[in-house]
C-alpha positions in Angstrom: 27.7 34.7 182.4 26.1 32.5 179.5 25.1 34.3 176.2 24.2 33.2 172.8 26.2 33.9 170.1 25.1 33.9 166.2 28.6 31.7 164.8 29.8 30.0 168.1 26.4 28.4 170.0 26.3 28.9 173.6 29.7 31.0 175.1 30.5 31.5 179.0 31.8 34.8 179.1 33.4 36.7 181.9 32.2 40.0 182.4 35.9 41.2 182.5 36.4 41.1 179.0 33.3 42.8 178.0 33.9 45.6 175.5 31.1 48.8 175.5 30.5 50.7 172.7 28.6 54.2 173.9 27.2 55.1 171.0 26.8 51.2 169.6 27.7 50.7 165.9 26.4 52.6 163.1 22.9 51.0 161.8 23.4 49.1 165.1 22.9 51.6 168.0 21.1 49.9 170.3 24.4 47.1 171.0 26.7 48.5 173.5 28.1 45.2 175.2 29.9 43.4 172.7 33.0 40.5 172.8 35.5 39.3 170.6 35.4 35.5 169.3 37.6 33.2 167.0 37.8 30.2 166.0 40.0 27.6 168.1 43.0 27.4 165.9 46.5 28.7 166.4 46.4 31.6 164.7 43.3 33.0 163.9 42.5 35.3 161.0 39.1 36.6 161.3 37.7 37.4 164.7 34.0 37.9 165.3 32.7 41.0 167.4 29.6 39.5 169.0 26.9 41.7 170.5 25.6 40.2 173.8 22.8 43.2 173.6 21.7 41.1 170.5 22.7 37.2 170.0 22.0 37.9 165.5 24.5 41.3 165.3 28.1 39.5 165.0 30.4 41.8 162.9 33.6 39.5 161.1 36.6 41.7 161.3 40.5 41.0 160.4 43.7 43.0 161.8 44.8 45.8 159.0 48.0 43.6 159.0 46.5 40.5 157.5 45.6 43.2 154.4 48.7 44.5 154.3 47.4 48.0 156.1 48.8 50.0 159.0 46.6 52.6 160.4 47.7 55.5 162.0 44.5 57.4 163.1 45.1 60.6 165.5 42.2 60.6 167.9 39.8 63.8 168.4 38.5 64.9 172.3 35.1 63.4 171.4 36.6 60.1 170.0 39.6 60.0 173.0 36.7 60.6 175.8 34.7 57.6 174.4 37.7 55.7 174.1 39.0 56.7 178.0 42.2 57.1 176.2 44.7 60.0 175.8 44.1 62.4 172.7 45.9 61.6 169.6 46.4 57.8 170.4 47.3 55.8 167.2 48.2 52.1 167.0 51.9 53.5 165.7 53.7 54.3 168.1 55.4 58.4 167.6 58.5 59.7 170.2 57.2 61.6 172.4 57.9 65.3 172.3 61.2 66.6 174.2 60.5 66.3 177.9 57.0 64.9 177.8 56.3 61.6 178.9 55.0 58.7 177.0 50.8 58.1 177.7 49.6 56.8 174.6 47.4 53.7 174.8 48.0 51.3 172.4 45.4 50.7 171.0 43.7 47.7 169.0 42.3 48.6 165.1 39.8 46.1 163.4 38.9 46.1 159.9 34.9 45.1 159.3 34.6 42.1 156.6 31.3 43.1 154.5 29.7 40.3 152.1 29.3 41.4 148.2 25.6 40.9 147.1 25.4 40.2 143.4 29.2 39.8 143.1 30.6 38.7 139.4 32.6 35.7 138.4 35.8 37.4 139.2 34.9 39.7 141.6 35.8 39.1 146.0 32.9 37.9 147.5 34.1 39.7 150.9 35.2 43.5 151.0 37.0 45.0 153.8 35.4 48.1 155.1 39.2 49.8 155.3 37.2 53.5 156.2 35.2 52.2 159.1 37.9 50.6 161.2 36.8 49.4 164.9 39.1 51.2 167.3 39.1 49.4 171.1 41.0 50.1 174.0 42.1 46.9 175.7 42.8 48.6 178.8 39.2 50.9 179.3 37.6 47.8 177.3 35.7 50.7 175.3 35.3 51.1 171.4 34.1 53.2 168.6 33.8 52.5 164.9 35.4 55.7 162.7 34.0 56.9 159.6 36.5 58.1 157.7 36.9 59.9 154.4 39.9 60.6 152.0 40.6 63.4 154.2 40.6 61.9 157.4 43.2 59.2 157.7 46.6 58.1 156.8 46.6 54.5 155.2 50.3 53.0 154.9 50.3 49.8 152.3 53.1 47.8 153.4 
């Protein structure tokens, strides 16, 4: 199928590699159907999350790794369910308990890239958005983004 995409002009897309949001993105509800795009180089740093529901909503996000972050984010029922996942899946893999077998998902983390309006001289121009991780499993093609507080994850700085 042929969709229009804000950064990359006209895309074919097979409808295999579609990723739904249920409950869309926050401020963005109404795009379920979204794919991931990057630019055509070796090994890409930012990759775009393109709404096909909408050809203007393209979110830039980066892999926590590229900002020196490693997420380990148990999953609630709620989240699990819209992920199709098993509960507690985290992109760090844990032993499993004695005598239970192994059915965590791994799954893929995103960190949205949010412009700076009114940035100074010396300040970053580009913030990542390190409590709002995008969370998609590869396998159920399904993702959520997390709101997170203080409280409510485990950040490890490498």
């Amino acid at each position: 199928m042929l969709i229009k995409t804000r950064y990359f002009g006209i895309q074919e897309v097979d409808p295999q590699t579609i990723l739904f949001f249920t409950e869309g993105m926050p401020g963005f509800e109404s795009c379920h159907r979204f794919k991931l795009f990057h630019e055509e180089v070796e090994r890409p740093i930012i990759h775009y999350l393109q709404s096909l529901d909408d050809p203007y909503v393209a979110f830039p996000t980066v892999e926590p790794s590229w900002l020196g972050l490693n997420y380990e984010l148990p999953l609630s029922q709620r989240e699990s369910l819209l992920l199709k996942t098993a509960p507690t899946s985290s992109t760090k893999k844990r032993p499993p308990a004695e005598g239970t077998p192994d059915t965590k998902e791994p799954l893929l983390i995103l960190v949205l890239l949010a412009g700076v309006q009114n940035a100074g001289e010396n300040e970053p121009r580009i913030r990542p958005l390190i409590a709002q991780p995008v969370i998609i499993n590869p396998q159920s093609r399904r993702g959520l983004q997390l709101q997170l507080t203080r409280e409510d994850f485990e950040t490890i700085l490498k």
